[in-house]
C-alpha positions in Angstrom: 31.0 27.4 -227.9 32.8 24.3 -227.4 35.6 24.0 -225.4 39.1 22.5 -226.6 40.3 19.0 -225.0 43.2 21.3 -223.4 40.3 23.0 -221.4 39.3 19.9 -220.3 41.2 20.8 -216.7 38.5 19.7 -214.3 36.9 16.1 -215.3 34.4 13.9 -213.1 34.0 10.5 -214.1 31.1 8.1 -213.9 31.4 4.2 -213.7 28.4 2.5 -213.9 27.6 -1.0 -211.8 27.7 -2.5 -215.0 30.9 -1.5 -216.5 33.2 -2.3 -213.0 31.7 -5.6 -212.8 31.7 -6.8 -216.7 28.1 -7.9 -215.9 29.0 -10.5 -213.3 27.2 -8.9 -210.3 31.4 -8.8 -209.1 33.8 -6.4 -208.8 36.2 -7.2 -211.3 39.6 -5.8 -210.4 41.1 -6.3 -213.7 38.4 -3.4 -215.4 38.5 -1.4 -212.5 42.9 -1.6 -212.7 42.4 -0.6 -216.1 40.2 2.6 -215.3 42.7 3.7 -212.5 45.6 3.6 -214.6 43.5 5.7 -217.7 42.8 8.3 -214.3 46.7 7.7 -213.3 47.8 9.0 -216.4 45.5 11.7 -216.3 46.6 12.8 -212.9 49.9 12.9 -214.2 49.5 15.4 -216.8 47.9 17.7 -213.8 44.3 17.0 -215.0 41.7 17.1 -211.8 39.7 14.5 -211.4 36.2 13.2 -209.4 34.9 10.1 -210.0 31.3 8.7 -209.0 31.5 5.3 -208.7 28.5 2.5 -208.6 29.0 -0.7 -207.4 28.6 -0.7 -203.6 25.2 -2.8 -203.8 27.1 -5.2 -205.9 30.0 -5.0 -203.7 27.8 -5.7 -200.5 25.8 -8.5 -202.5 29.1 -10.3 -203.3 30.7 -9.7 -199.9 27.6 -11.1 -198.0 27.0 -13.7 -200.6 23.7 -13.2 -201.4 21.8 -14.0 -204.4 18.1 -12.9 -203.5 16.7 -9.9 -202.1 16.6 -10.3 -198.1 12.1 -9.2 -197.0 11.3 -7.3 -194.4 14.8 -5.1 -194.0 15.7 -2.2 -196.9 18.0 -4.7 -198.5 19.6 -2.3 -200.8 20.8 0.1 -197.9 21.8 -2.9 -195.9 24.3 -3.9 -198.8 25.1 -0.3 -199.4 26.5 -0.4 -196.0 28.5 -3.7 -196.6 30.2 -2.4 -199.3 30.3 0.5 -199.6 34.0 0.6 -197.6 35.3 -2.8 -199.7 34.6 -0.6 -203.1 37.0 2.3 -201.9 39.2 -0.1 -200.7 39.3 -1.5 -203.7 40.3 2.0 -205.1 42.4 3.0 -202.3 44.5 -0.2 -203.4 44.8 -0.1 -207.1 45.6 3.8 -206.5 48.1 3.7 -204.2 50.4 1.5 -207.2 50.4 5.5 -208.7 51.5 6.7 -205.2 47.6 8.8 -205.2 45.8 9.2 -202.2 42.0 8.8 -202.4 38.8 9.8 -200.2 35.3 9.2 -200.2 32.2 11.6 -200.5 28.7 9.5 -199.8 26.1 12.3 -200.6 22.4 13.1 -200.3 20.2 14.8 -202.4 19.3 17.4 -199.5 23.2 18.2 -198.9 22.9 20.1 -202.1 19.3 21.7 -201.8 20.5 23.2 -198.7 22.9 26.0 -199.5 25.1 25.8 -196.5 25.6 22.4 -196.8 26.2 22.9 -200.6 28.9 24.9 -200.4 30.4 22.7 -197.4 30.3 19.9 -200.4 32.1 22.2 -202.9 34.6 23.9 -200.3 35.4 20.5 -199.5 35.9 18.8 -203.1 37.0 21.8 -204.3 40.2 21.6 -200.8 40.6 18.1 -202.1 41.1 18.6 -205.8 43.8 21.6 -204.8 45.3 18.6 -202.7 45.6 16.2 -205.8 43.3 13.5 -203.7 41.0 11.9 -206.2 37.8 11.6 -204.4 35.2 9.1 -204.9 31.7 10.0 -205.0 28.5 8.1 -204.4 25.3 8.8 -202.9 24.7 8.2 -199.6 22.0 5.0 -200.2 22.2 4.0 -196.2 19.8 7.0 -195.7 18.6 7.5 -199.0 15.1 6.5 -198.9 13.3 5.7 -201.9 9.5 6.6 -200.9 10.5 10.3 -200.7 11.6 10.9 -204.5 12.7 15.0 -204.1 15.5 13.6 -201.1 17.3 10.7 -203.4 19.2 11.3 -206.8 17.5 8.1 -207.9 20.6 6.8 -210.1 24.2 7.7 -210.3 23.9 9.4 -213.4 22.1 12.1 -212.2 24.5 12.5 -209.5 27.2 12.4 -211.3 25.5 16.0 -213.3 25.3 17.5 -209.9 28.7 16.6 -208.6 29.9 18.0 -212.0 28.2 21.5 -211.1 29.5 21.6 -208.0 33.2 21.4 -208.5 32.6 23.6 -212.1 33.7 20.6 -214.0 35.0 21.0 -217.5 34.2 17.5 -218.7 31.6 14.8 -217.3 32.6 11.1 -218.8 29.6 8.5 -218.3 31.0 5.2 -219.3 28.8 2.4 -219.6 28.2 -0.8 -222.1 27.5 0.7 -225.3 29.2 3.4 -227.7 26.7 6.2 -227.6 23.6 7.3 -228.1 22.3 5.2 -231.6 19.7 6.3 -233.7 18.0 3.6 -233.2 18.4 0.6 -230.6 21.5 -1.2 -231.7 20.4 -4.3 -229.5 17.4 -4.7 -231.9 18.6 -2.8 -235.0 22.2 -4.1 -236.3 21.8 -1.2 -238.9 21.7 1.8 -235.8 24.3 4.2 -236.2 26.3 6.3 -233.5 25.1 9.8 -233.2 28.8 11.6 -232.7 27.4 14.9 -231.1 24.0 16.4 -230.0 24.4 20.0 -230.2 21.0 20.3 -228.1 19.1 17.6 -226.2 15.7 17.9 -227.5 12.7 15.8 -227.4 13.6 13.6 -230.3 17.5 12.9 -228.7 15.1 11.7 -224.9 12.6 9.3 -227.4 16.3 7.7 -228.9 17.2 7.3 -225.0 14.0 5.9 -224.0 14.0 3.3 -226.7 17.5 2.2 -226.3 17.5 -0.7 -224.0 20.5 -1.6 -221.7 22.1 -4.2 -219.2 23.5 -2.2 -217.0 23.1 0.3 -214.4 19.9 1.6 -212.6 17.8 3.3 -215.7 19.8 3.2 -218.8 20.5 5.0 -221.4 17.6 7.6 -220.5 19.1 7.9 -217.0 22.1 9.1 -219.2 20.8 11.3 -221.5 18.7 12.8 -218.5 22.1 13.4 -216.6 23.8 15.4 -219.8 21.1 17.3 -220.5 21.6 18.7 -216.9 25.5 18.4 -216.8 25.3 20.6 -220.1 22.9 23.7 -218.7 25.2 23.7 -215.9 28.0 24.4 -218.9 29.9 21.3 -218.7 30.7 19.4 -221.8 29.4 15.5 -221.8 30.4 12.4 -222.9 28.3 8.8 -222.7 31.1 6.0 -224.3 31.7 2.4 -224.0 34.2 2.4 -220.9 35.5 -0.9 -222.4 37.3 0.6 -225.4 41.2 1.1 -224.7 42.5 4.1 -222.8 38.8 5.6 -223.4 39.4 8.5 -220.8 42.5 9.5 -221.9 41.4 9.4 -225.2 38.6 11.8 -224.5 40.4 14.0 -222.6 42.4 14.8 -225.3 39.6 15.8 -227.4 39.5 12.0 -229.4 36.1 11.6 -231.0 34.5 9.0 -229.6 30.9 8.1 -227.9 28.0 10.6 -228.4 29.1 14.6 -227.3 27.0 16.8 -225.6 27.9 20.3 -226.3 27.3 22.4 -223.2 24.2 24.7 -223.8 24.9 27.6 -221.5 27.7 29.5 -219.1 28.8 28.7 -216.1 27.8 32.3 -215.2 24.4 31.6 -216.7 23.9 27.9 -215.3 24.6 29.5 -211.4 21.7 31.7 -212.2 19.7 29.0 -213.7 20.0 27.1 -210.0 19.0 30.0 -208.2 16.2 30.9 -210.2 15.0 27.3 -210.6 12.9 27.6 -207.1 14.2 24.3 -205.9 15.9 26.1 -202.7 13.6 28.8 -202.0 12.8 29.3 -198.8 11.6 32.9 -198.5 9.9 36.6 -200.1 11.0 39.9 -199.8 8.8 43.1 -201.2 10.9 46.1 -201.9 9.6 49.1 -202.7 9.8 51.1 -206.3 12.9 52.6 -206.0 14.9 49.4 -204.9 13.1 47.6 -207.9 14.7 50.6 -209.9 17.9 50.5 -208.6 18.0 45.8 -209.2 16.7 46.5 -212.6 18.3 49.3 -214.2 21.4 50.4 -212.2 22.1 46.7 -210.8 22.8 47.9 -207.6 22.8 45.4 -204.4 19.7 45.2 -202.4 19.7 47.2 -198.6 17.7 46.5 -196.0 16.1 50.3 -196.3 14.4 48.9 -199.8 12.9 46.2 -197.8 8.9 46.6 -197.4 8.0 43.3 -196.2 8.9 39.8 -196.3 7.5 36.0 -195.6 8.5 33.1 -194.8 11.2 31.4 -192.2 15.1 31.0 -193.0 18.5 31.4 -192.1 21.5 33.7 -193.4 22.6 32.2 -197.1 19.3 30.6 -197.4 17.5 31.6 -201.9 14.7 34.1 -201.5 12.5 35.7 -204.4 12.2 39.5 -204.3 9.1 41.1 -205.6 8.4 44.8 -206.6 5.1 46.5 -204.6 2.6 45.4 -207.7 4.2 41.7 -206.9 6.0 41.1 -210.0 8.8 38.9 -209.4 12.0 40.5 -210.0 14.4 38.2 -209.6 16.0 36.2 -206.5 19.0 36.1 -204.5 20.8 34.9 -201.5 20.4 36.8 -198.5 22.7 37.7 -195.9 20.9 37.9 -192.9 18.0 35.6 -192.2 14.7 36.3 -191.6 14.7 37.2 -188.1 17.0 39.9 -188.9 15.8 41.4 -191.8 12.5 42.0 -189.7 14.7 44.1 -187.1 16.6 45.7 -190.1 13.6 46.4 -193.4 13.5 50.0 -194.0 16.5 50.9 -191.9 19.2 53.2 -193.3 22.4 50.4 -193.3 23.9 52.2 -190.9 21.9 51.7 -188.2 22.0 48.1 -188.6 25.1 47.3 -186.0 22.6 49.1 -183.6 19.7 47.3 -184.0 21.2 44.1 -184.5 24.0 44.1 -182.3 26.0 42.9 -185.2 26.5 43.6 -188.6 27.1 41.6 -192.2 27.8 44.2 -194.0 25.3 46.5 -195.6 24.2 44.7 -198.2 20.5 42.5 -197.3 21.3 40.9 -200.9 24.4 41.7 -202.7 25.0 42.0 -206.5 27.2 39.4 -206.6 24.6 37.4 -204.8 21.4 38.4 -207.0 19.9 36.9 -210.5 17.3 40.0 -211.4 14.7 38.3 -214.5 
């Protein structure tokens, strides 16, 4: 169910290129003075607030005063570096006329497939937020590297879904150069009409998306409606508005219908187990035997290392594993507490004898409940 706009506590933020440069290839302090005093007023009323921010290639393009693309160099990292710093300094500036502080996150696609690093991400956003710094978010495209697709978010969109699932946002804004999601492409049909809310983002809602052309941004529209459809299985409400109308965010943080809504389409209980599940962080097996499988299926009990029959694979304390019954049905996954040197020392041992074989000792449990997703 929907939440109500006075749920909307926790809200991340997305400008596109596009919208902070009114199309000029330039930072345009004037649109970018209007969005900080929307997130000003925001802040005031105790709302807490992330924003991912494009703009550093344009920023770097602009500072350097370059109009064509530099050969032989990876030109856009090179201006990613340029100006990267000038776009939070433009922040830092217009913010500090509120009296906010600001910082900067620049991440990667691996800092979140990585668990430790993960929750280093969140801890730290998360310390920040508590703080009442407004942090600026953008991916970190001086070591992004293109060629190797599974290690870049590709577009700020979907970053901005991730970042949103990270800090358990309750409202992801994506403001760009058009009102919504149209049923047809307003650019080519003047008759198009907004779509106010998808319930569910289906294959018909992506074919509107991939239609709808756009000047702005990295992918468009269907870089858009890719990002809600993830934003809103992690359980966070979605908006995609024109970031030109008047007062837009506070407007929408107040529940105002405007743009296209994307209703979330799960928990944030249920979207946590929908990561870990997903495979993309896997990095190991454990086989228990049949009465461990009993006691994860019916009596949800935590997993101990005396269950433990075998296991494969390499990885470290806090890294996903899949657990598998002895006939090798998968039963679930988890995150384990001791890595996989241990749990070699430790399978089959009663949990008190794990101090002594170890030297150490994490507690009893190899996978706790708290820990585990069981299918």
């Amino acid at each position: 169910m929907e939440k109500s706009a006075t749920a909307y506590k926790r809200i991340v933020a997305k400008f596109g290129t596009g919208l902070i440069t009114g199309g000029s290839g330039r930072l345009d302090e004037n649109i970018m003075s209007g969005l900080v005093s929307q997130l000003a007023q925001l802040h005031t009323q105790g709302r807490e607030l992330v924003i991912v921010s494009s703009g550093a290639i344009a920023s770097g393009r602009q500072s350097l005063g370059l109009t064509e693309e530099l050969k032989g160099i990876p030109f856009k990292q090179v201006l990613a570096s340029v100006g990267q710093h000038r776009l939070v300094s433009f922040y830092e500036r217009l913010f500090h006329r509120y009296e906010i502080t600001v910082a900067q996150a620049l991440l990667a696609k691996a800092d979140l497939l990585n668990r430790a690093s993960y929750l280093n991400a969140r801890n730290t956003l998360l310390a920040l937020l508590e703080l009442r710094v407004i942090c600026i978010v953008n991916e970190n495209d001086v070591v992004a590297v293109d060629e190797l697709h599974e290690t870049v978010f590709g577009d700020n969109d979907n970053l901005s879904a991730m970042v949103a699932n990270l800090i358990d946002a309750d409202l992801l804004i994506i403001l760009t150069d058009t009102a919504g999601l149209y049923t047809a492409d307003p650019h080519l049909h003047p008759d198009a009409q907004l779509i106010p809310q998808v319930e569910k983002i289906d294959l018909k809602v992506e074919r509107l998306a991939a239609n709808t052309t756009s000047r702005l941004g990295t992918g468009g529209m269907i870089t858009k409606v890719a990002a809600a459809k993830l934003a809103t299985s992690f359980g966070v409400t979605v908006v995609i508005a024109d970031g030109r109308e008047p007062d837009i965010m506070v407007r929408l943080a107040r529940g105002e219908p405007v743009g296209t809504r994307f209703l979330p389409t799960s928990s944030k209980r249920e979207s946590r187990k929908r990561w870990m599940l997903s495979g993309l962080s896997t990095k190991g097996k454990l086989v228990v035997d049949s009465g461990a499988a009993q006691a994860l299926k019916k009596q949800k009990r935590s997993l101990l290392a005396a269950g433990i029959k075998d296991l494969e694979g390499e990885f470290q304390r806090g890294a996903i594993v899949n657990i598998y019954d002895p006939e090798g049905s998968r039963l679930g996954c988890g995150i384990a507490s001791y890595s996989s040197a241990d749990i070699r020392v430790i399978k089959g041992a009663h949990s008190g004898k794990i101090a002594t074989l170890l030297g150490y000792d994490y507690g009893s449990e190899v996978v706790h409940r708290n820990n585990l997703v069981v299918l």
